[in-house]
GUPA-11105 format. One record per residue (C-alpha): residue in one letter; y, z, x. Coordinates in steps of 0.25 Angstrom, whole numbers, plus 5000, padded with zeros to 4 digits. Layout:
aYZX...
***
This chain:
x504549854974x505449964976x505550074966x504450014957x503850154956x504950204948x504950084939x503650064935x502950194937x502450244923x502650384917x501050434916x500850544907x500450674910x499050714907x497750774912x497150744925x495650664923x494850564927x494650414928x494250314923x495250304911x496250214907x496550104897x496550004906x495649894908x495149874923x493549894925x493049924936x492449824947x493849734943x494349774957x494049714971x492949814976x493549824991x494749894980x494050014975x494050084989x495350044996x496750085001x497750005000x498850005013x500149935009x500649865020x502149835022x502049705034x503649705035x503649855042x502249875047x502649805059x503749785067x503449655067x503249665052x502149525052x500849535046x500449495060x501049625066x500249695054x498849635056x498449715069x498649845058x497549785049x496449855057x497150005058x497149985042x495849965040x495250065048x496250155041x495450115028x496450025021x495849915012x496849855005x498049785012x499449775004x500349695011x501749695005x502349575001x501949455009x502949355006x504549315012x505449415005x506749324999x508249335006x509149314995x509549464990x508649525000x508749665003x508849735017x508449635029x507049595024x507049605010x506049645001x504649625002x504749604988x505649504986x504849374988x505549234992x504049164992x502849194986x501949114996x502549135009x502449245018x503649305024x503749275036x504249405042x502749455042x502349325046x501549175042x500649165031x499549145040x499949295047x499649345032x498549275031x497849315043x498149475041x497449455027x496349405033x496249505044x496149615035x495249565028x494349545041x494649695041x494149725028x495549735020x496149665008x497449615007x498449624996x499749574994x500949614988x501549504978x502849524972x502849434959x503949504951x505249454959x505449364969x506649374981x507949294975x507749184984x506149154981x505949014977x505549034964x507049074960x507448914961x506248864959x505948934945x507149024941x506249024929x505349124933x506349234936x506849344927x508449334921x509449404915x510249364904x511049284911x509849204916x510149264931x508649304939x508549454940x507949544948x506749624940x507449764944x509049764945x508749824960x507749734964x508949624968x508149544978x507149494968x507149414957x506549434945x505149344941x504949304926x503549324922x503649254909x503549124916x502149074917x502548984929x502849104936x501649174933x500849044939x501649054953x501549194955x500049204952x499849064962x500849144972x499749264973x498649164973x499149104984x499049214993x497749244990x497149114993x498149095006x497949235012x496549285005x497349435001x496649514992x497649554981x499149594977x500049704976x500849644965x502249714966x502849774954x501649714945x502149784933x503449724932x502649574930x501949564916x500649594917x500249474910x500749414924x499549494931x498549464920x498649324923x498949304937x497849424944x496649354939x496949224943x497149284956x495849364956x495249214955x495549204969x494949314974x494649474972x496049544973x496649674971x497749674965x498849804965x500049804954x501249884957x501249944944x500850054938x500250024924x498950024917x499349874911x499449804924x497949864927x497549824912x496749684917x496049734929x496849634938x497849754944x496949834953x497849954957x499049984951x500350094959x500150234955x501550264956x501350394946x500250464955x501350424966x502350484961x501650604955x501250624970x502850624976x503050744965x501950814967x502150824983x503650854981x503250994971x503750924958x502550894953x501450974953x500050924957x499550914944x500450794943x499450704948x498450734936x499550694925x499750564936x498250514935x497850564921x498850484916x498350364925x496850384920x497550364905x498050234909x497450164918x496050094919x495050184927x494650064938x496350044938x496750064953x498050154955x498550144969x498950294976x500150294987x500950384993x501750274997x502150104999x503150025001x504150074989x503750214990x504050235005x505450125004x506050194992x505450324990x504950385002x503750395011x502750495007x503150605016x504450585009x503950604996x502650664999x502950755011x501850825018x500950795005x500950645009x499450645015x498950745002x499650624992x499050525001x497650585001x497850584983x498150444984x496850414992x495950504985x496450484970x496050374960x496550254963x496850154976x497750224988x498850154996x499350175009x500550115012x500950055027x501450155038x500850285028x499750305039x500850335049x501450425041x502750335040x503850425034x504950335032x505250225022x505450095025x506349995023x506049915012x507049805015x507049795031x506249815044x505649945044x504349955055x503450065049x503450185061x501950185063x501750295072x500250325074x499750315061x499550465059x499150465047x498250335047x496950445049x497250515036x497350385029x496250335034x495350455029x495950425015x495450285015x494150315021x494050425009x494550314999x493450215004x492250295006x491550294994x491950264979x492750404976x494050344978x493750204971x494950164967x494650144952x493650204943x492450194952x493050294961x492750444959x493150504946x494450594950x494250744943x495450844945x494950974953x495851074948x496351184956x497051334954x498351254961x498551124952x499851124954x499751084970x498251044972x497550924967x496150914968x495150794963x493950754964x493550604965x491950604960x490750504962x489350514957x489050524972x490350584978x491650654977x492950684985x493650824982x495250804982x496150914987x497650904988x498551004990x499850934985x501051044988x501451085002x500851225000x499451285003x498851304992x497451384987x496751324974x495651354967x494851244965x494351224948x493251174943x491851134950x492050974951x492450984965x491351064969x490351034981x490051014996x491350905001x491850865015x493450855017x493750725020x494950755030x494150875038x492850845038x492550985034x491451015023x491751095011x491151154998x491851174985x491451264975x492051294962x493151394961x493451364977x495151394982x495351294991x496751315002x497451185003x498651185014x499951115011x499750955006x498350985011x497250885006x495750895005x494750765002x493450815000x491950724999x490750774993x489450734985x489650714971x489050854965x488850844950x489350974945
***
């Protein structure tokens, strides 16, 4: 929803860089779906793929995306967005006016159904976004039981942010409604065999709603499941998979516009270690659907830094996103509330993302939660502007280099850690690190390098 960000990012503390696992959470490993631990998530947004906009128009894209390496499908929301108080011509996609009918601006039922299955054919999972925390004002449910909405003193429905004036607020304290949201996302799972939910703005439900609702779900099949949120207590069952790492985002914006340094990025993800279960899932993006409508694309915010910030978001713990028309380089926002065809161009950048998902799938360096490579900060004589990390297996480890500030820049690389015979992923070329070694890095340059594990 737009602006969540802002509302429910937490304040992290500033501390040390380290190392996973940690946390007080309580998510064990092997409680995810095991197609998870290796995948990129791409968002797709059916109303501007197109300029048809249909899932039909979508489908001939299904096999680009999988050669591109995605694994994990997140169609935005699915169901008829409501008239009454609409904003701009379409409304938003999350004002929903029925939560078991398709709208029928991307087609029938049996269109959705059949994209699900054809991407499964092709080796992709399908998950949906399900908005259960507001409904659009003209949604049955208003009529039928005005009991299960939210009101003020005067006993009038209110929206659940004074700004969000196309929805209506639901009332969680009703257990009737809990039993037809829980059979609305059933429904869809049994109908159209998808694999999971985005559940927009998870953390403004109670998390007792969750606790009871995701594992009767999980009866039906193996999901995954993605809250927009961004706290340890919606992970604290094991039922939430991957949670938003807005902080990281954010961290990211300020670092690439000089107001942070790089160093920012270690007080980001030791306070996530602090907090979070080591098998918790954070999801990395440089962009979707709110960030690009009402903050910017990631050349706005990013610059010429967006591919190095892209490259973090691949190789750092935790599960990466890729949202739709990023691969073109799309640098524009799009209308939220109307017809905006993204501008595809040809896909110019779909190569690069394409080596990142290869790298993220190759082997278990970049498992999303703690069976992934343990992540060691490589210090450098330049901390302020480069980042360097290692990701480190028993067998294997990749060697992270990321020059973060548009200016070449020489470091001395500090410590032994990093030491050994590597290829670089992007160039092919082979290269030995010693200790002590200065490395040259141009502007926003990157370097992802893969080795045998040597034990020092």
């Amino acid at each position: 929803m737009k602006n969540l960000s802002l509302m429910l990012a937490g304040t992290l503390a500033l501390l040390a860089g380290c190392s996973r696992p940690g946390g007080t959470g309580n998510t064990d490993a092997g409680t995810h779906v095991a197609w998870s631990r290796n995948a990129t998530i791409y968002e797709v947004n059916i109303r501007q793929y197109t300029p048809q906009g249909t899932f039909k128009a979508f489908e001939p894209e299904l096999p680009r995306l999988q050669k591109m390496g995605v694994n994990i499908l997140w169609l935005m929301p699915i169901n008829p967005p409501g008239i009454k108080n609409r904003k701009g011509s379409l409304g938003s996609y999350y004002s929903v006016s029925d939560y078991l009918k398709i709208n029928p601006e991307y087609g029938t039922k049996k269109d959705f159904i059949n994209l699900v299955k054809k991407a499964h054919e092709l080796g992709m999972k399908v998950i949906v976004d399900w908005v259960a925390n507001h409904t659009s004002w003209d949604n049955k449910l208003i009529t039928s039981h005005p009991e299960w909405y939210k009101k003020d003193a005067s006993g009038k429905i209110i929206p659940p942010v004074a700004d969000w004036t196309d929805v209506a607020a639901l009332d969680y304290s009703q257990p009737g409604l809990r039993e037809y949201m829980t059979d609305a996302m059933r429904y869809w799972i049994r109908e159209a065999d998808i694999d999971g939910y985005r559940c927009d703005v998870a953390g403004m439900l109670p998390v007792s709603f969750w606790h009871e609702a995701i594992p009767i779900l999980q009866k039906e099949k193996p999901l995954f499941m993605l809250a927009e949120d961004e706290s340890p207590r919606i992970h604290d069952t094991g039922y939430f998979d991957a949670t938003y790492s807005w902080e990281l985002y954010h961290a990211m914006n300020a670092v690439a516009q000089g107001k942070k340094p790089a160093t920012a990025i270690d007080s980001v993800y030791a306070a996530e270690v602090k907090k979070f279960a080591g098998d918790a899932y954070r999801m990395r993006f440089t962009s979707n659907h709110d960030e690009n409508s009402w903050n910017g694309t990631e050349f706005e915010r990013l610059g010429e830094g967006a591919r190095t910030f892209a490259v973090l978001s691949f190789t750092f713990p935790g599960i990466p996103l890729i949202y739709s028309g990023q691969e073109s380089a799309m640098n524009r926002r799009l209308r939220f509330f109307d017809k905006d065809t993204i501008p595809w161009g040809n896909y110019p950048l779909e190569p690069f993302y394409k080596k990142l998902t290869e790298l993220k799938s190759m082997n278990n360096l970049l498992d999303a939660g703690n069976a992934g490579g343990k992540f060691i900060k490589v210090p450098t004589s330049g901390d302020q502007f480069v980042y360097a990390f290692l990701r480190q297996t028993a067998q294997k480890q990749m060697f992270v280099v990321l020059n973060l500030s548009g200016q070449s820049q020489t470091v001395v690389l500090k410590g032994s850690d990093f030491a050994g015979d590597y290829k670089e992923t992007f160039t092919g070329s082979n290269h030995t690190f010693t200790k002590g070694e200065k490395l040259m890095l141009g502007a926003w340059g990157y370097q992802v390098y893969i080795g045998d594990y040597q034990k020092k």
